[in-house]
N, C-alpha and C positions, 0 to 999 in steps of 0.2 A: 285804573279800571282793570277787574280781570274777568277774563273771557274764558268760557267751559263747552267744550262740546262732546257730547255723550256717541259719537257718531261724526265719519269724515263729511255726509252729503244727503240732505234730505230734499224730497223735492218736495214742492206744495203748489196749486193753481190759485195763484193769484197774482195781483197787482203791485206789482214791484215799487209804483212811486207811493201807492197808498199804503204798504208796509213801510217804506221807509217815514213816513209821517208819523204812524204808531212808534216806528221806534227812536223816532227823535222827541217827539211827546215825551214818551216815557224815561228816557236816556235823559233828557236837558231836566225832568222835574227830580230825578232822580241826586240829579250835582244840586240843582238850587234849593232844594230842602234838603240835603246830606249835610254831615257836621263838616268845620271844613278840615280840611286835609284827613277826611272819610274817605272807605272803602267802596267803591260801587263793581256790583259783580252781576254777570250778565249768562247764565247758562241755559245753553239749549239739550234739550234732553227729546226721544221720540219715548212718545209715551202712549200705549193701544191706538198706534194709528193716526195720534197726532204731533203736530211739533208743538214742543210747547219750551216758554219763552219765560224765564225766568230773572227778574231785573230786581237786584236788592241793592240799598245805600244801609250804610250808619249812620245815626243818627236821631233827632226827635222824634221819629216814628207818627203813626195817627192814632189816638187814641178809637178804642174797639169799636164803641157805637157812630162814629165819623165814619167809618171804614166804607158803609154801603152808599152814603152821600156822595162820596168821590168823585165817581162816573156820574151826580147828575148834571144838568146846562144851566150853566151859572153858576157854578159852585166854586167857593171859595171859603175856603174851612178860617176859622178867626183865629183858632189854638194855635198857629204856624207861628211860632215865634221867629221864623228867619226873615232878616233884615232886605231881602232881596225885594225886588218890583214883583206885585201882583200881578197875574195877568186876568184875564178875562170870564175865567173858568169854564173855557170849552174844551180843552186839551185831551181829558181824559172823557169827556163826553165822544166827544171827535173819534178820538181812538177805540172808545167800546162800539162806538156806529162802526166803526169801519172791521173789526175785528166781525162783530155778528154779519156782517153783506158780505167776509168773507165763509161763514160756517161754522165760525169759532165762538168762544169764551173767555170772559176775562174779569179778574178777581184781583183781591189785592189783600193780603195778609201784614199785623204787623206787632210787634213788640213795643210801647209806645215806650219812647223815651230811650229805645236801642235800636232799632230799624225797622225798616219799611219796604215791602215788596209786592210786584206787581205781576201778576202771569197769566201769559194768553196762550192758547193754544189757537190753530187752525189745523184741521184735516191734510196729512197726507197724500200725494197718487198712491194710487196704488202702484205696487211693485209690475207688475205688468203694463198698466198705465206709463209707467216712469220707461220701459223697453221700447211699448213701439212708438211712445215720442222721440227717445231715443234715434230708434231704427230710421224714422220718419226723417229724422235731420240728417241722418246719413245720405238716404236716398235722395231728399232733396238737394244737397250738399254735391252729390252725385253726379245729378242729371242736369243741374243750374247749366251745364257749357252746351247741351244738346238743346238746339233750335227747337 
Protein backbone atom coordinates (compact mmCIF):
# COMPACT_ATOMS: atom_id res chain seq x y z
CA UNK A 1 0.00 0.00 0.00
CA UNK A 2 1.42 3.54 -0.71
CA UNK A 3 0.45 6.49 1.12
CA UNK A 4 0.66 10.35 -0.28
CA UNK A 5 0.14 13.48 1.37
CA UNK A 6 -0.08 16.76 -0.34
CA UNK A 7 0.51 18.63 3.13
CA UNK A 8 2.21 17.69 6.76
CA UNK A 9 -1.39 18.29 8.88
CA UNK A 10 -4.81 19.18 8.06
CA UNK A 11 -7.43 19.58 10.52
CA UNK A 12 -11.02 18.79 10.10
CA UNK A 13 -14.18 18.62 12.74
CA UNK A 14 -15.25 15.38 13.00
CA UNK A 15 -15.66 12.10 14.45
CA UNK A 16 -12.50 10.22 14.79
CA UNK A 17 -14.10 6.51 15.23
CA UNK A 18 -16.68 7.20 12.53
CA UNK A 19 -13.90 8.22 10.07
CA UNK A 20 -12.05 5.59 10.97
CA UNK A 21 -15.13 3.26 9.75
CA UNK A 22 -15.11 5.00 6.37
CA UNK A 23 -11.74 4.23 6.04
CA UNK A 24 -11.58 0.68 6.85
CA UNK A 25 -14.92 0.28 4.64
CA UNK A 26 -13.19 1.60 2.03
CA UNK A 27 -9.41 0.39 2.65
CA UNK A 28 -10.56 -3.57 3.33
CA UNK A 29 -13.10 -3.24 -0.16
CA UNK A 30 -10.20 -1.91 -1.74
CA UNK A 31 -7.71 -5.31 -1.03
CA UNK A 32 -10.81 -7.65 -1.39
CA UNK A 33 -11.80 -6.55 -4.88
CA UNK A 34 -7.95 -5.49 -5.89
CA UNK A 35 -6.13 -8.14 -8.15
CA UNK A 36 -3.89 -10.06 -6.01
CA UNK A 37 -0.52 -8.94 -5.35
CA UNK A 38 -2.23 -5.19 -6.62
CA UNK A 39 -1.38 -1.81 -5.85
CA UNK A 40 -3.71 -0.02 -3.38
CA UNK A 41 -2.73 3.77 -3.00
CA UNK A 42 -4.18 6.03 -0.60
CA UNK A 43 -3.65 10.09 -1.12
CA UNK A 44 -4.63 12.83 0.79
CA UNK A 45 -4.63 16.11 -1.09
CA UNK A 46 -6.40 19.84 0.56
CA UNK A 47 -8.37 20.76 -2.10
CA UNK A 48 -10.41 24.63 -1.91
CA UNK A 49 -10.95 24.03 1.70
CA UNK A 50 -11.44 20.50 1.71
CA UNK A 51 -9.55 17.32 2.66
CA UNK A 52 -10.11 14.93 0.26
CA UNK A 53 -9.24 11.31 0.27
CA UNK A 54 -8.33 9.49 -2.46
CA UNK A 55 -8.26 5.46 -2.26
CA UNK A 56 -7.25 3.45 -5.66
CA UNK A 57 -6.51 -0.51 -6.13
CA UNK A 58 -5.76 -2.47 -9.45
CA UNK A 59 -7.56 -4.32 -10.69
CA UNK A 60 -11.21 -5.50 -12.14
CA UNK A 61 -12.46 -2.20 -11.65
CA UNK A 62 -16.56 -1.45 -11.88
CA UNK A 63 -17.73 -1.14 -14.93
CA UNK A 64 -19.25 2.76 -15.77
CA UNK A 65 -22.98 2.29 -15.42
CA UNK A 66 -22.53 0.21 -11.83
CA UNK A 67 -20.43 3.04 -10.56
CA UNK A 68 -23.63 5.23 -9.16
CA UNK A 69 -25.30 1.90 -7.59
CA UNK A 70 -22.32 1.36 -5.31
CA UNK A 71 -23.29 3.62 -2.46
CA UNK A 72 -26.86 2.20 -2.51
CA UNK A 73 -28.34 -0.35 0.77
CA UNK A 74 -28.00 -3.61 -0.36
CA UNK A 75 -25.97 -3.45 -3.01
CA UNK A 76 -24.08 -5.88 -4.27
CA UNK A 77 -22.77 -5.71 -7.70
CA UNK A 78 -22.91 -9.46 -9.54
CA UNK A 79 -20.03 -8.42 -12.21
CA UNK A 80 -17.36 -8.86 -9.11
CA UNK A 81 -15.79 -11.81 -10.36
CA UNK A 82 -13.44 -12.02 -6.93
CA UNK A 83 -13.59 -15.16 -5.29
CA UNK A 84 -13.72 -13.54 -1.68
CA UNK A 85 -17.10 -13.76 0.77
CA UNK A 86 -19.93 -11.24 -0.10
CA UNK A 87 -20.87 -9.07 2.48
CA UNK A 88 -24.04 -7.49 3.11
CA UNK A 89 -23.78 -4.49 0.90
CA UNK A 90 -24.03 -1.73 3.60
CA UNK A 91 -20.28 -0.72 3.70
CA UNK A 92 -20.28 1.90 1.07
CA UNK A 93 -23.90 2.96 2.05
CA UNK A 94 -22.62 3.24 5.65
CA UNK A 95 -19.77 5.28 4.60
CA UNK A 96 -21.61 7.86 2.13
CA UNK A 97 -24.12 8.33 5.33
CA UNK A 98 -21.37 9.02 7.48
CA UNK A 99 -19.27 11.12 5.04
CA UNK A 100 -22.56 13.46 4.16
CA UNK A 101 -23.52 13.92 8.56
CA UNK A 102 -20.04 14.95 8.23
CA UNK A 103 -20.44 17.98 5.25
CA UNK A 104 -18.70 16.06 2.67
CA UNK A 105 -19.01 13.96 -0.66
CA UNK A 106 -18.22 10.92 -1.94
CA UNK A 107 -17.75 9.49 -5.54
CA UNK A 108 -15.98 6.68 -7.01
CA UNK A 109 -14.30 6.74 -10.50
CA UNK A 110 -13.07 3.81 -12.43
CA UNK A 111 -11.37 2.19 -15.50
CA UNK A 112 -13.20 -1.23 -15.58
CA UNK A 113 -10.89 -4.03 -15.91
CA UNK A 114 -7.61 -1.66 -14.65
CA UNK A 115 -8.96 0.08 -11.41
CA UNK A 116 -11.05 1.31 -9.20
CA UNK A 117 -11.25 4.38 -6.91
CA UNK A 118 -13.06 6.09 -4.24
CA UNK A 119 -12.92 9.78 -2.92
CA UNK A 120 -14.30 11.68 -0.26
CA UNK A 121 -13.84 14.89 0.87
CA UNK A 122 -15.03 16.62 4.22
CA UNK A 123 -14.56 20.35 4.97
CA UNK A 124 -11.54 21.81 6.69
CA UNK A 125 -11.27 24.45 10.11
CA UNK A 126 -10.57 26.97 9.11
CA UNK A 127 -7.15 28.41 9.56
CA UNK A 128 -8.02 30.48 12.34
CA UNK A 129 -10.52 27.94 13.59
CA UNK A 130 -7.53 25.41 13.70
CA UNK A 131 -5.37 28.60 16.10
CA UNK A 132 -7.62 29.34 18.69
CA UNK A 133 -8.39 25.53 19.20
CA UNK A 134 -4.92 25.47 19.25
CA UNK A 135 -4.54 28.35 21.58
CA UNK A 136 -7.37 26.90 23.61
CA UNK A 137 -5.30 23.63 24.54
CA UNK A 138 -2.62 25.52 25.55
CA UNK A 139 -4.50 27.46 27.97
CA UNK A 140 -6.25 24.78 29.00
CA UNK A 141 -3.26 22.63 29.25
CA UNK A 142 -2.16 25.67 31.34
CA UNK A 143 -4.42 26.24 33.98
CA UNK A 144 -5.46 22.34 34.49
CA UNK A 145 -2.83 22.49 37.94
CA UNK A 146 -4.74 25.96 39.16
CA UNK A 147 -7.64 24.88 41.64
Amino acid sequence: MTVESSTEQMYVNADEELLKIVLVNILSNAVKYGEENGKVEVVVTDRDGFCRVSITNTGIGVPKEELLKIFGKFTRLDFQESQCSRGAGLGLYNTQCIIEQHGGKIWAESEYGKWFRVNFEIPLLLKDVQKIQSEDCLVETQNSSTP
